[in-house]
N, C-alpha and C positions, 0 to 999 in steps of 0.2 A: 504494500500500500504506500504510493508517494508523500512526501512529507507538503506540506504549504506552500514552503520553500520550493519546492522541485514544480510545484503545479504552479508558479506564480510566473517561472522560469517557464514554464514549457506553455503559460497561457502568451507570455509574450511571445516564444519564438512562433506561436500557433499563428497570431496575428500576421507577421510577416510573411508565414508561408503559403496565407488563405489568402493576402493581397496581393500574390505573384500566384497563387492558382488561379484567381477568378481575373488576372491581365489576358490569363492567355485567350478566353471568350472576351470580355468586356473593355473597352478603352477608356481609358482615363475615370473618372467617379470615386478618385479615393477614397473623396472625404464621405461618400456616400457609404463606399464598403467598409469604413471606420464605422462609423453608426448603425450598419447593420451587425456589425458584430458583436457589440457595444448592445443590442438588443437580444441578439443569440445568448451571450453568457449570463443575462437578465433574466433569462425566462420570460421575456416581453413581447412583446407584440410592436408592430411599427407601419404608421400610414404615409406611404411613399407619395408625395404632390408633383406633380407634373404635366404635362401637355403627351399624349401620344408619342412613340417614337422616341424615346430616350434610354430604352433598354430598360424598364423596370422589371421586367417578366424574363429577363435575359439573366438579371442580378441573381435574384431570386432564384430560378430554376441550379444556374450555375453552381451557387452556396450550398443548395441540396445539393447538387451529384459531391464538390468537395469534402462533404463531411457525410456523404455513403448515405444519405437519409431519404425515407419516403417523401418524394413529391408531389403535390395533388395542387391542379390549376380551377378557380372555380371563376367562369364569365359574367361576370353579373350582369343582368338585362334586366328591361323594364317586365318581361314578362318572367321572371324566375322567380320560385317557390318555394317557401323554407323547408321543404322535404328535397327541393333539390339539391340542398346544402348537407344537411345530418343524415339523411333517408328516409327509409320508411318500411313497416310494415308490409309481407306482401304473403299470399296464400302458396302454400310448395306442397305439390301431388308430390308423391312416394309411395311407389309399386313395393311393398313387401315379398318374400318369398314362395307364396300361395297365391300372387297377381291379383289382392287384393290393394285399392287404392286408399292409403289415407292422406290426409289433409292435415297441414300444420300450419302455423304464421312462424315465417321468418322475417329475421329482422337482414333486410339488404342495406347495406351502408352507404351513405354519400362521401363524395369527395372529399368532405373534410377531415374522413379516419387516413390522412397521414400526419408524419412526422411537421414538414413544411408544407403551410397552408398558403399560396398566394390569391388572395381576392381581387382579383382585378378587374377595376372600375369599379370600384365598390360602390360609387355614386352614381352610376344608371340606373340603379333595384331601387322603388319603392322603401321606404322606415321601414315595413311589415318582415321585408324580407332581410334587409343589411340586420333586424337586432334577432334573425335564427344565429347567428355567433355571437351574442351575448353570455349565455352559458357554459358555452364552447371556451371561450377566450378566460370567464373568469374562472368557471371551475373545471375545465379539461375533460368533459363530459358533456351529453346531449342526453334529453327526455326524448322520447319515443311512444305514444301510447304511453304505459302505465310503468315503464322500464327503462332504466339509466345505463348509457351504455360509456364504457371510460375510453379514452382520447388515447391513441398511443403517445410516448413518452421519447423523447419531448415532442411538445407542440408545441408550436408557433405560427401565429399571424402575420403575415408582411399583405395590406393592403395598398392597392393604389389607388389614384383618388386623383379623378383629371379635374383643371381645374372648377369652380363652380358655374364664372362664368360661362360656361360652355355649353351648348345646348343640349336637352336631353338628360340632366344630370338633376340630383335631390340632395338635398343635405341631410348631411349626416346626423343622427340623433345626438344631445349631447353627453347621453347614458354610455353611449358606444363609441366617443371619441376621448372620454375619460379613463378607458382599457386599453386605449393604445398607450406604450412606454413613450414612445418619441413621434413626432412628424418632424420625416425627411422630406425636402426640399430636393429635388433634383433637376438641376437646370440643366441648358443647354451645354455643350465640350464647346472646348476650346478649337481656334481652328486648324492647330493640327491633330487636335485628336480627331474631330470631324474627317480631315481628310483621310487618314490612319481607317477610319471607319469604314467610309465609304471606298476603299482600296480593299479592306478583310472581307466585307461583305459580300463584294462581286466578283469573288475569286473563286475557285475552286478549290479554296484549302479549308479541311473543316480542322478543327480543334476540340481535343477533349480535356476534359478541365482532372487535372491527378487530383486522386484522393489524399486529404490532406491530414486527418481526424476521425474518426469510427467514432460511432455511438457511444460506447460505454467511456473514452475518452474524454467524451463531449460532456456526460453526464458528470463526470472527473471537475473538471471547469469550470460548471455550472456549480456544483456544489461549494466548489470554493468560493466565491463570491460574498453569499451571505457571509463567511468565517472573518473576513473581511475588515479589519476596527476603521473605523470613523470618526474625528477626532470631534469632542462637542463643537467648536467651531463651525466645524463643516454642515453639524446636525444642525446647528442655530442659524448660520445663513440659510439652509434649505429650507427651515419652517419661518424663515421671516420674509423670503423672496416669497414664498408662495401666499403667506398672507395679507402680505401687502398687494396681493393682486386682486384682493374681495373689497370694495367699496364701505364696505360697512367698518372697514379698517379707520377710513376719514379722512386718507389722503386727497385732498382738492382733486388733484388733477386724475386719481384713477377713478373718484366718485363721478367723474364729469365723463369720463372716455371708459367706462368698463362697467357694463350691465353684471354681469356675474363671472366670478376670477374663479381659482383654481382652488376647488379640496383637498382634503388632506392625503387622497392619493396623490397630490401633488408633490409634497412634502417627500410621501416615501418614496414616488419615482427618482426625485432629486439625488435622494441616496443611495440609492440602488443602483444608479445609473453611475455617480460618483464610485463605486464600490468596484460596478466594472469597469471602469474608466483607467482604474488603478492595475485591475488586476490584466487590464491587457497591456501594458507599459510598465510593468513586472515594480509597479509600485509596493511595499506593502502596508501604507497605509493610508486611505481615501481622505484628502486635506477640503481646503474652500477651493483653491484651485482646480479641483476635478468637480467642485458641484457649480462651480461658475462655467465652467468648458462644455457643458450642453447644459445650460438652466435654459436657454431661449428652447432650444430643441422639445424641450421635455414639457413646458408650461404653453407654447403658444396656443396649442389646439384645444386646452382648457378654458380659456379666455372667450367671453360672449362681449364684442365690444358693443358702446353708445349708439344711437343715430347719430352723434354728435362724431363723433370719433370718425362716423362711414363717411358722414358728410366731408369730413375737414383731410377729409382720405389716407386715415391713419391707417396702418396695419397693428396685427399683437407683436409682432415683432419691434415695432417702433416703441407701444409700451414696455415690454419687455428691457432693452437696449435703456430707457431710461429709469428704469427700475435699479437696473443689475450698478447703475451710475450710484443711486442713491442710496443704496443700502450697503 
């Protein structure tokens, strides 16, 4: 059994070697495959923002084959089903050995019994159908008829989410944007990664992404995390950033620009995220510098801003940025 020590060592070489596996499919996105990692050793969930076309479902699928895990893609459409998400119930003949028929219900599973779950376009589905992975997401398990069936180990969510303005798209409840650990941003590449792209993709070379991590390694990593110390500093900026983003706190200017800030799952993602932050950078112990280095990532999709705020065409990231100044 490895020591702390040795797992803290080997979560950082892990880093470096999963962002030279996932180069050889995906160009450029570092800081992107920082923060999906950053959500892998979390046990979290993560809602990728972006416009079509930037490799979201490229990242994702990639990350699965590197670390040898079940992959399961679900399309979200404006006509999809929350049985076409978990499954469902379905009646199964079986001829016994006297070629008599009986009849059973089984239970057929949807998409979401794998390891890695990517939702994409989670914002085409109707609320009815984006909160069937409410359950899913917070307790690793789905109700079925009268029966709970358990999630394989691990899961994880990596949603994408084109942007709002765009047509054909529904916003997301705010019960199920408070489950995701982080929203990533993923912009456009640079333009020689662009060109680098458009060279890889019309070629006839494919690429297979090396295994970098097995399962039971992964669960090795993931378990270290929590073991993790935290210095109170670090715990006292994460629960003062996040308070400070509820109006009822009294600061002017978030009372005037912020209908509703971020709960106290905010505070624990801060941590958590801080804790992996350390443990991929073979830190061993998570300071204020790791929970200021994704506090925008981690709080902005918890934030419900003003009319005031839409008007004067604020973003959460602009409150954010003037938070992280003042506290």
């Amino acid at each position: 059994m490895p020591t702390d020590v040795e797992l803290l060592e080997r979560a950082a070489r892990a880093r470096v070697q999963l962002i030279d596996a996932l180069a050889v499919n995906v160009v450029g996105q570092r800081e992107v495959i920082d923060l999906m990692l950053l959500t892998l050793l979390s046990r979290g969930h993560a809602l990728l923002v972006g416009v079509p076309g930037l490799a979201k479902t490229l990242l994702v699928s990639s990350l699965a084959s590197a670390l040898d895990l079940g992959f399961g893609r679900v399309q979200f459409t404006p006509d999809l089903l929350p049985a076409d998400i978990t499954g469902t119930d379905a009646l199964h003949d079986e001829v016994d050995n006297e070629g008599r028929t009986r009849r059973s219900i089984r239970f057929l599973p949807g998409p979401i019994f794998h390891n890695l779950i990517l939702a994409d376009e989670i914002n085409r589905t109707p609320p009815k159908t984006q909160a069937a992975l409410l359950q899913a997401m917070q307790e690793r398990n789905v109700t079925v008829g009268n029966k709970t069936h358990a999630l394989p180990s691990p899961f994880q969510v990596f949603a994408t989410r084109n942007p709002i303005e765009q047509e054909g798209t529904y916003p997301l409840p705010e019960a199920q944007l408070d489950r995701f650990l982080l929203e990533i941003e993923v912009g456009y590449p640079s333009e020689a990664d662009e060109r680098e792209v458009a060279r890889r993709t019309t070629s006839a070379r494919t690429a297979t992404v090396p295994r970098v991590l097995g399962v039971d390694a992964l669960h090795e990593l993931q378990g270290l995390v929590p073991r993790i110390p935290v210095t109170d500093e670090a715990v006292a900026l994460a629960v003062a950033l996040t308070r400070r983003t509820r109006p009822e706190e009294g600061d002017p200017f978030i009372r005037d620009h912020v209908r509703f800030g971020a709960g106290p799952r905010g505070s624990q993602s801060l941590v958590l995220a801080a804790k992996a932050v350390a443990a991929l950078h073979g830190a061993p112990v998570a300071d204020v510098d790791h929970v200021r280095a994704h506090a925008i990532h981690v709080l902005r999709h918890r934030l419900v801003l003003s009319h005031r705020a839409e008007a004067e065409g604020m973003k959460t990231t602009d409150v954010l940025n003037r938070l992280l100044k003042a506290v």
